[in-house]
C-alpha positions in Angstrom: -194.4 59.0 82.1 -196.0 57.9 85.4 -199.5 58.9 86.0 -199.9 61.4 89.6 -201.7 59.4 92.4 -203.9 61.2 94.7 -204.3 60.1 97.8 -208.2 61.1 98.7 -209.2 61.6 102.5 -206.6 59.9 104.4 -205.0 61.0 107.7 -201.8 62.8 107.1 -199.6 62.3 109.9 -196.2 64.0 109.6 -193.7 64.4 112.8 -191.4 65.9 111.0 -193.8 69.3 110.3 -196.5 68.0 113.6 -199.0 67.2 111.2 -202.2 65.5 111.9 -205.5 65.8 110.0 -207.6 65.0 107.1 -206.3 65.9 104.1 -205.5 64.6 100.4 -202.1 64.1 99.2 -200.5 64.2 95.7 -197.4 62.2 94.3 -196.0 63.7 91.4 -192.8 62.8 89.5 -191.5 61.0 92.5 -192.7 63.5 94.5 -194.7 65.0 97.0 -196.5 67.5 94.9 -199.5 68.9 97.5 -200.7 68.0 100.5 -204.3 69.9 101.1 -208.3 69.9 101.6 -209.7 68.5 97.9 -206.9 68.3 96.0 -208.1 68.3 92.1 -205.9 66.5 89.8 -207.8 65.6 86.2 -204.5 63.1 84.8 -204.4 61.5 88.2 -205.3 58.1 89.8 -207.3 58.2 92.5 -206.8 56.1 95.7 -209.1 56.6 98.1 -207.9 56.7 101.8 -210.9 57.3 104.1 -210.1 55.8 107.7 -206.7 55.0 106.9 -203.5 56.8 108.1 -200.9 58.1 105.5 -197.6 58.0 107.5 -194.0 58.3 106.1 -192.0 55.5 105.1 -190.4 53.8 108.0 -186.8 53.4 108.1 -185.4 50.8 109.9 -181.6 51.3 111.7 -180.7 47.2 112.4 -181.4 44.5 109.9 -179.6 41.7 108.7 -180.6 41.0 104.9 -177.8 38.0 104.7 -176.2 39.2 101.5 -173.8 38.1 100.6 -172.6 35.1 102.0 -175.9 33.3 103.1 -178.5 34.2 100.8 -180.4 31.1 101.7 -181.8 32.5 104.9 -182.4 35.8 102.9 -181.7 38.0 100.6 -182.1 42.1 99.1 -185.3 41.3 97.0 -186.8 38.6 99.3 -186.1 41.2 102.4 -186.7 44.3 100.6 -190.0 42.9 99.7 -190.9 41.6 103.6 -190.1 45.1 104.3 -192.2 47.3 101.6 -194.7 44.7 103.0 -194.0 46.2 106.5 -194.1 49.8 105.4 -190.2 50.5 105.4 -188.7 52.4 102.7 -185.1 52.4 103.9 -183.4 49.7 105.8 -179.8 49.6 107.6 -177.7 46.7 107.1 -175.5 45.5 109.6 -171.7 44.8 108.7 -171.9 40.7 109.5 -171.6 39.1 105.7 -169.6 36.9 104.0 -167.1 38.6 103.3 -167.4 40.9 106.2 -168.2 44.6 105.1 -165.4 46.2 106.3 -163.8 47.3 103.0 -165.0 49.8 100.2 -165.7 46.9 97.8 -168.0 45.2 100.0 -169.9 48.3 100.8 -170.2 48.5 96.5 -171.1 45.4 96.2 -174.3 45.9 98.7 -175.1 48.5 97.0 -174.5 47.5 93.7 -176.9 44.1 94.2 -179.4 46.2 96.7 -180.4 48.9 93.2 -180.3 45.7 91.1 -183.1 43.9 93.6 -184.4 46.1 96.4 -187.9 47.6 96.0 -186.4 49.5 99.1 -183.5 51.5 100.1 -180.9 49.3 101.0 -178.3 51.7 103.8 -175.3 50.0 104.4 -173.7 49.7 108.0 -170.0 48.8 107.8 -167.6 47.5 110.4 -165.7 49.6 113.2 -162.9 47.0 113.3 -161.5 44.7 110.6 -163.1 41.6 110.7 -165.3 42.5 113.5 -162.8 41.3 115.8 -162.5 45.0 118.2 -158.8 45.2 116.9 -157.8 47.4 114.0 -159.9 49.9 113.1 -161.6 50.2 109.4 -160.6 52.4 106.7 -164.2 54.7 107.7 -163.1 57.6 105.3 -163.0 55.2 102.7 -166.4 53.3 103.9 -168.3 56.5 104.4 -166.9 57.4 100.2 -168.5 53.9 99.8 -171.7 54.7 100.8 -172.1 53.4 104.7 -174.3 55.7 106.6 -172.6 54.2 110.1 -170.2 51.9 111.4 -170.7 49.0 114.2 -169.2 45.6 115.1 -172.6 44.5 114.9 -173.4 42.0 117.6 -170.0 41.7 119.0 -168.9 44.3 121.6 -165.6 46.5 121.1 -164.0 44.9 124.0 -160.8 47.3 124.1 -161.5 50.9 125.5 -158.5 52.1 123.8 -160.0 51.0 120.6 -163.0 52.1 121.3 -161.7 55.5 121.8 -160.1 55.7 118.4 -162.9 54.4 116.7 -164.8 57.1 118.5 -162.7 60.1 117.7 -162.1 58.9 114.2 -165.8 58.9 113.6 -166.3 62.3 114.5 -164.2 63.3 111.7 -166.0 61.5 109.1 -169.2 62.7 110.7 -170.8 59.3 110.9 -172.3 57.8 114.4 -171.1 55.0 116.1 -173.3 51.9 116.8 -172.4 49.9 119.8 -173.5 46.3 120.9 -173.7 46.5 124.8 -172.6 43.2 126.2 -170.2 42.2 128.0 -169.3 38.7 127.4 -167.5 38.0 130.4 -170.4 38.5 132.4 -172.9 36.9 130.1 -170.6 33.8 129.6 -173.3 30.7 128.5 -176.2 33.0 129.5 -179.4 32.5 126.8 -182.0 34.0 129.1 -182.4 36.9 131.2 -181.4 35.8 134.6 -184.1 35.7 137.1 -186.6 33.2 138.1 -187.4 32.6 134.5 -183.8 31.5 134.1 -184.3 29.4 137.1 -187.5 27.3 135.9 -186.1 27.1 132.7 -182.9 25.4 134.1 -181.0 27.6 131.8 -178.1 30.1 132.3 -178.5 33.4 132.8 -177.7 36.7 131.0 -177.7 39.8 133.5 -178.9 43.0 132.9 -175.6 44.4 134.3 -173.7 42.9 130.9 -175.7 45.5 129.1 -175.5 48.8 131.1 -171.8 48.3 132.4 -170.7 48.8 128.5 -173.3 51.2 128.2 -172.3 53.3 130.9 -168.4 52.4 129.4 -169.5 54.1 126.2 -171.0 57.1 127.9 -168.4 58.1 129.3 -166.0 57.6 125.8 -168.9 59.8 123.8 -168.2 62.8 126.6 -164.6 62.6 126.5 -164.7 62.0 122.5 -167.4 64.1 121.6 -168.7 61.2 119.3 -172.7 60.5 118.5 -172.7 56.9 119.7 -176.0 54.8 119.0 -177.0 52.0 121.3 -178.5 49.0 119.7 -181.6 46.9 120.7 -181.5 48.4 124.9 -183.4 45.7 126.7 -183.0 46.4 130.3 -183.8 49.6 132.9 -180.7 50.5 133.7 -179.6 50.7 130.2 -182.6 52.9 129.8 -181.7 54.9 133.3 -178.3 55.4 131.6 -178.9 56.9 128.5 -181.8 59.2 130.5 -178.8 60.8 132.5 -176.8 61.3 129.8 -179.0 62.6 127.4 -179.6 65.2 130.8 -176.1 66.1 130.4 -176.2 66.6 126.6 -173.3 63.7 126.0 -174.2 62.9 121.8 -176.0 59.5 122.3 -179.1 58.1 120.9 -180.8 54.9 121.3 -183.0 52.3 119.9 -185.5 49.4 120.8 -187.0 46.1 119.3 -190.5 45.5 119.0 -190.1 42.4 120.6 -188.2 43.8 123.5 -191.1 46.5 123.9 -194.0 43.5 123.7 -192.2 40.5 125.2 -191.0 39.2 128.4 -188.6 36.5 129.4 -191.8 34.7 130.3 -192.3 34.0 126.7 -189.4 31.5 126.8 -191.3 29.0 129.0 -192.4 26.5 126.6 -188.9 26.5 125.5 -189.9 28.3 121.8 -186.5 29.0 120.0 -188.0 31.7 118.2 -188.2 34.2 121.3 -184.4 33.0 121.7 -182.6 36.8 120.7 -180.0 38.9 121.8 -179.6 40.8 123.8 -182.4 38.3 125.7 -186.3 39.5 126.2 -186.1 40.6 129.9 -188.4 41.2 132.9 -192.2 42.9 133.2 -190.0 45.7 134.8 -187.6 46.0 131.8 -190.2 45.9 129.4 -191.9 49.0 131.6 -188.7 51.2 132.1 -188.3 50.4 127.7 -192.0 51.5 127.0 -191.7 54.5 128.9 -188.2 55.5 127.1 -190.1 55.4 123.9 -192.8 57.7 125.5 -190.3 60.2 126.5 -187.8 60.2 124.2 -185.1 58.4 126.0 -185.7 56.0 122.9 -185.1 57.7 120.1 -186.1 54.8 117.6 -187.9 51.5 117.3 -185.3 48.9 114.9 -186.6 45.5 113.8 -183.5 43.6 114.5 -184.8 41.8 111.2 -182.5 37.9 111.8 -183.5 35.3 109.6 -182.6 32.0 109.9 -183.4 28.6 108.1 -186.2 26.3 109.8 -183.2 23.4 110.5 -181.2 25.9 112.7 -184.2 26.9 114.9 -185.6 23.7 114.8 -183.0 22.6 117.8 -182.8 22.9 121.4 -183.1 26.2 123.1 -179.3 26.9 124.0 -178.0 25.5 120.7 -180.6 27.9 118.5 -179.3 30.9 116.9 -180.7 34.1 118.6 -183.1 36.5 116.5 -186.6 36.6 115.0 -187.8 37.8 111.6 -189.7 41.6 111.9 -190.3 43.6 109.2 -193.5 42.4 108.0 -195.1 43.0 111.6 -193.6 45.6 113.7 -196.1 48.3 112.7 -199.1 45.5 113.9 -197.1 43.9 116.7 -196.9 48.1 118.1 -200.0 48.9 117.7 -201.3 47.5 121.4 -199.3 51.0 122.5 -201.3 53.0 120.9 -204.7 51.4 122.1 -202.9 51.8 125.6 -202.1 55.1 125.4 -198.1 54.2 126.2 -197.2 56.1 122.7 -198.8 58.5 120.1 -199.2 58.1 116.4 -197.3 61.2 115.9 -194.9 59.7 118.3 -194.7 56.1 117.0 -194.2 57.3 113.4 -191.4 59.6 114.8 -189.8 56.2 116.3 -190.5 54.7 113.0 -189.3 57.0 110.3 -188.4 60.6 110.8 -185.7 59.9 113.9 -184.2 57.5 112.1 -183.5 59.5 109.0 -181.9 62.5 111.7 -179.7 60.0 113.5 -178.1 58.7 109.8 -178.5 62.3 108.6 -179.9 60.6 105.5 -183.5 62.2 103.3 -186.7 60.5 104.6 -189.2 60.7 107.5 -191.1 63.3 106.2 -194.3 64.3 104.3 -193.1 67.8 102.9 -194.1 68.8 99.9 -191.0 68.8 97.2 -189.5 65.6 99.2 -189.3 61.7 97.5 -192.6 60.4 97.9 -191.5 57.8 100.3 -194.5 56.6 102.1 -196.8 54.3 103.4 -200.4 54.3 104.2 -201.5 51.7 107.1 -204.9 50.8 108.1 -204.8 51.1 112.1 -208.1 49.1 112.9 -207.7 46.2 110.3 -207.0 42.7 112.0 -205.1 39.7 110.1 -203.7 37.1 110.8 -200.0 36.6 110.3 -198.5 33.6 108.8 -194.9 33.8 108.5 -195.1 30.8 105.9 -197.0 33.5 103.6 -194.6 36.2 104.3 -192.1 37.0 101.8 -188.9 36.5 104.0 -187.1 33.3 102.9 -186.8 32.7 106.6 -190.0 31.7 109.3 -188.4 32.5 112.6 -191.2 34.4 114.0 -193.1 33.9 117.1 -196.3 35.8 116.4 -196.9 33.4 113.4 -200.3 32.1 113.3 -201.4 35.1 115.6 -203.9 38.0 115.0 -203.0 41.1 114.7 -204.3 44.8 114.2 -203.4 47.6 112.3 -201.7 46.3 108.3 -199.9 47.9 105.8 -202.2 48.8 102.9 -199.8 50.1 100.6 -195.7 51.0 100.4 -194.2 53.9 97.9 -190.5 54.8 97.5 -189.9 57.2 95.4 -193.6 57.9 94.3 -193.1 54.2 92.8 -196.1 51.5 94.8 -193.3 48.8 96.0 -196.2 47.3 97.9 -199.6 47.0 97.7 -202.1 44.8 99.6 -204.2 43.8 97.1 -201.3 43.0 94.6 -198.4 42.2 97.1 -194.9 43.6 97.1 -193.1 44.5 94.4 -190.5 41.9 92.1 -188.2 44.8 90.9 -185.9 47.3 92.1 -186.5 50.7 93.1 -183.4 52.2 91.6 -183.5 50.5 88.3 
């Protein structure tokens, strides 16, 4: 049997309960057994947490793990392990394998390999539409027996309303949300960038900011007449957020989420041509980023996602319009956030809420808390410690990261899932599964 751990003199900061203060913590069987002023436990080992913060395991909604189907760029234990390293106990995976998961037997394959090499909850997205082509719907009853938590054409955009609709009311009676890709591709066309004057001095097509909230506001108006919870994906632009604001006002079901990148990045960053700020939808304006950091502030935002995208140094390694879009993220959202706090954009209690305990309420799944009797998933950061990230050291198969080589503050000391250490600084991150 597993000895307790005792977590001495840490921070305990819990939004699902509001709590902040000083206080030990004990894991028991799994569990959380106590949380309280000097906690006595004879049989238990000791870890001693003075100055750190004890936070719960993040969950992250968007990731793409690449299994199965292209396992080189990564895979469930190499990204299970980047993200214990990154604090995430749970992660969503997004429908875009090979084969596509938009059948039962996919989703229990995922799940299957994920318990066989995950140190982390692996939470499986499947597809709206058969072969993410926006078409025929998916069997979701049969999905949701499966084990998806959501379904979503991933990066490709429902482009008929009328099957949009159906996919909307059908999800209500599974009870499952709806993620949505806001883009409309007509209006992007060869846009890379955001269009503006970086655009301009780049010499590089444009992507407008209108692509994004003209579906938005498309999708808006389907979750009123529906009555569906739809979930925007990665918002990057002001009107997006202005959007969901207003609707939220008029209690239409809709939540939303952010990037990291999006919330720290401009399109300015694309000026020395680096393909590995090329994503989608595209980093946007000073003003965008704003309008995003105050939706996180107030709510608007109701979670922060990776957008975890591998890919191989040869396909980056290319000219800007040719490179696939996305970066690598779990290792370093937690450090690459932590300029908010300093700046006073964002709490802890509210960052952590972003981080963990929203994104359990919008999948309706167990997680983002620190109750007592609940899985000890958790993770205890040190908010002050700088490092300096190499994504050549990381444990992601894949590179693709453009703070590599940068200092950052505020690291992951130590992961648990399940009351089992997944990740720990001093060791690293864990080889086996979590569910074995």
């Amino acid at each position: 049997m597993t000895r307790p751990l005792l977590i001495k003199g840490g921070r305990v900061i819990d939004p699902a309960s509001e709590t902040d203060g000083i206080s030990d913590l004990l894991v028991k069987d799994g569990l959380i057994a106590a949380i309280s002023e000097n906690i006595e436990c004879d049989e238990a080992i000791v870890s001693n947490a003075e100055g750190l913060w004890v936070v719960p395991g993040f969950i992250d909604l968007r990731s793409h793990l690449r299994e199965p189907g292209e396992e080189y760029k990564e895979d469930f234990s190499s990204g299970g392990k980047a993200a214990a390293a990154g604090g995430f106990t749970a992660v969503a995976v997004m429908a875009r394998t090979t084969p596509i998961n938009d059948d039962p037997s996919v989703t229990h394959y995922i799940l299957e390999r994920a318990r066989e090499k995950s140190p982390v909850r692996i939470l499986p997205i499947a597809a709206a539409t058969r072969g993410l082509r926006g078409e025929v719907m998916t069997e979701m009853d049969a999905l949701v027996r499966a084990g998806a938590v959501a379904v979503s054409d991933d990066n490709q955009m429902i482009n008929n309303s009328g099957t949009m609709r159906r996919v909307l009311e059908y999800a209500t009676l599974v009870g499952i949300p709806v993620v949505v890709h806001a883009e409309d591709r007509t209006l992007v066309g060869a846009g890379t960038v955001h269009e503006g004057s970086v655009s301009t001095r780049l010499g590089l097509t444009g992507s407008p900011a209108i692509a994004e909230a003209s579906v938005i506001a498309r999708d808006i108006m389907l979750a009123s007449l529906t009555g569906a919870h739809v979930h925007v994906a990665h918002v990057s632009s002001s009107l997006g957020v202005d959007l969901i604001r207003n609707a939220k006002k008029n209690e239409i079901r809709i939540t939303a989420e952010v990037t990291p990148h999006h919330l720290m990045l401009t399109d300015e960053n694309c000026l020395e041509y680096d393909t590995n700020t090329k994503v989608l939808p595209p980093l946007r304006s000073f003003e965008d980023r704003a309008a995003l950091r105050e939706g996180i502030s107030d709510g608007t935002l109701d979670v922060i996602v990776t957008d975890h995208a591998p890919h191989a140094d040869q396909e980056k390694e290319t000219d800007f319009k040719s490179a696939p879009p996305g970066m690598i993220g779990l290792e370093t959202a937690f450090s690459v956030l932590t300029p908010l706090l300093d700046a006073n954009i964002i709490s802890p209690m509210d960052l952590f809420r972003r981080l963990s305990t929203e994104g359990a309420r919008i999948l309706s799944i167990p997680g983002g808390t620190l109750a007592v009797g609940a899985s000890a998933d958790l993770a205890v950061v040190a908010p002050q410690e700088k490092w300096r990230y190499e994504s050549s050291n990381g444990n992601s198969k894949s590179r693709n990261s453009p703070w590599s080589g940068q200092i950052l503050k505020g690291r992951v000391r130590k992961t648990m899932v399940s009351g089992k250490i997944v990740f720990d600084i001093d060791e690293g991150a864990s080889c086996s599964a979590v569910n074995k």
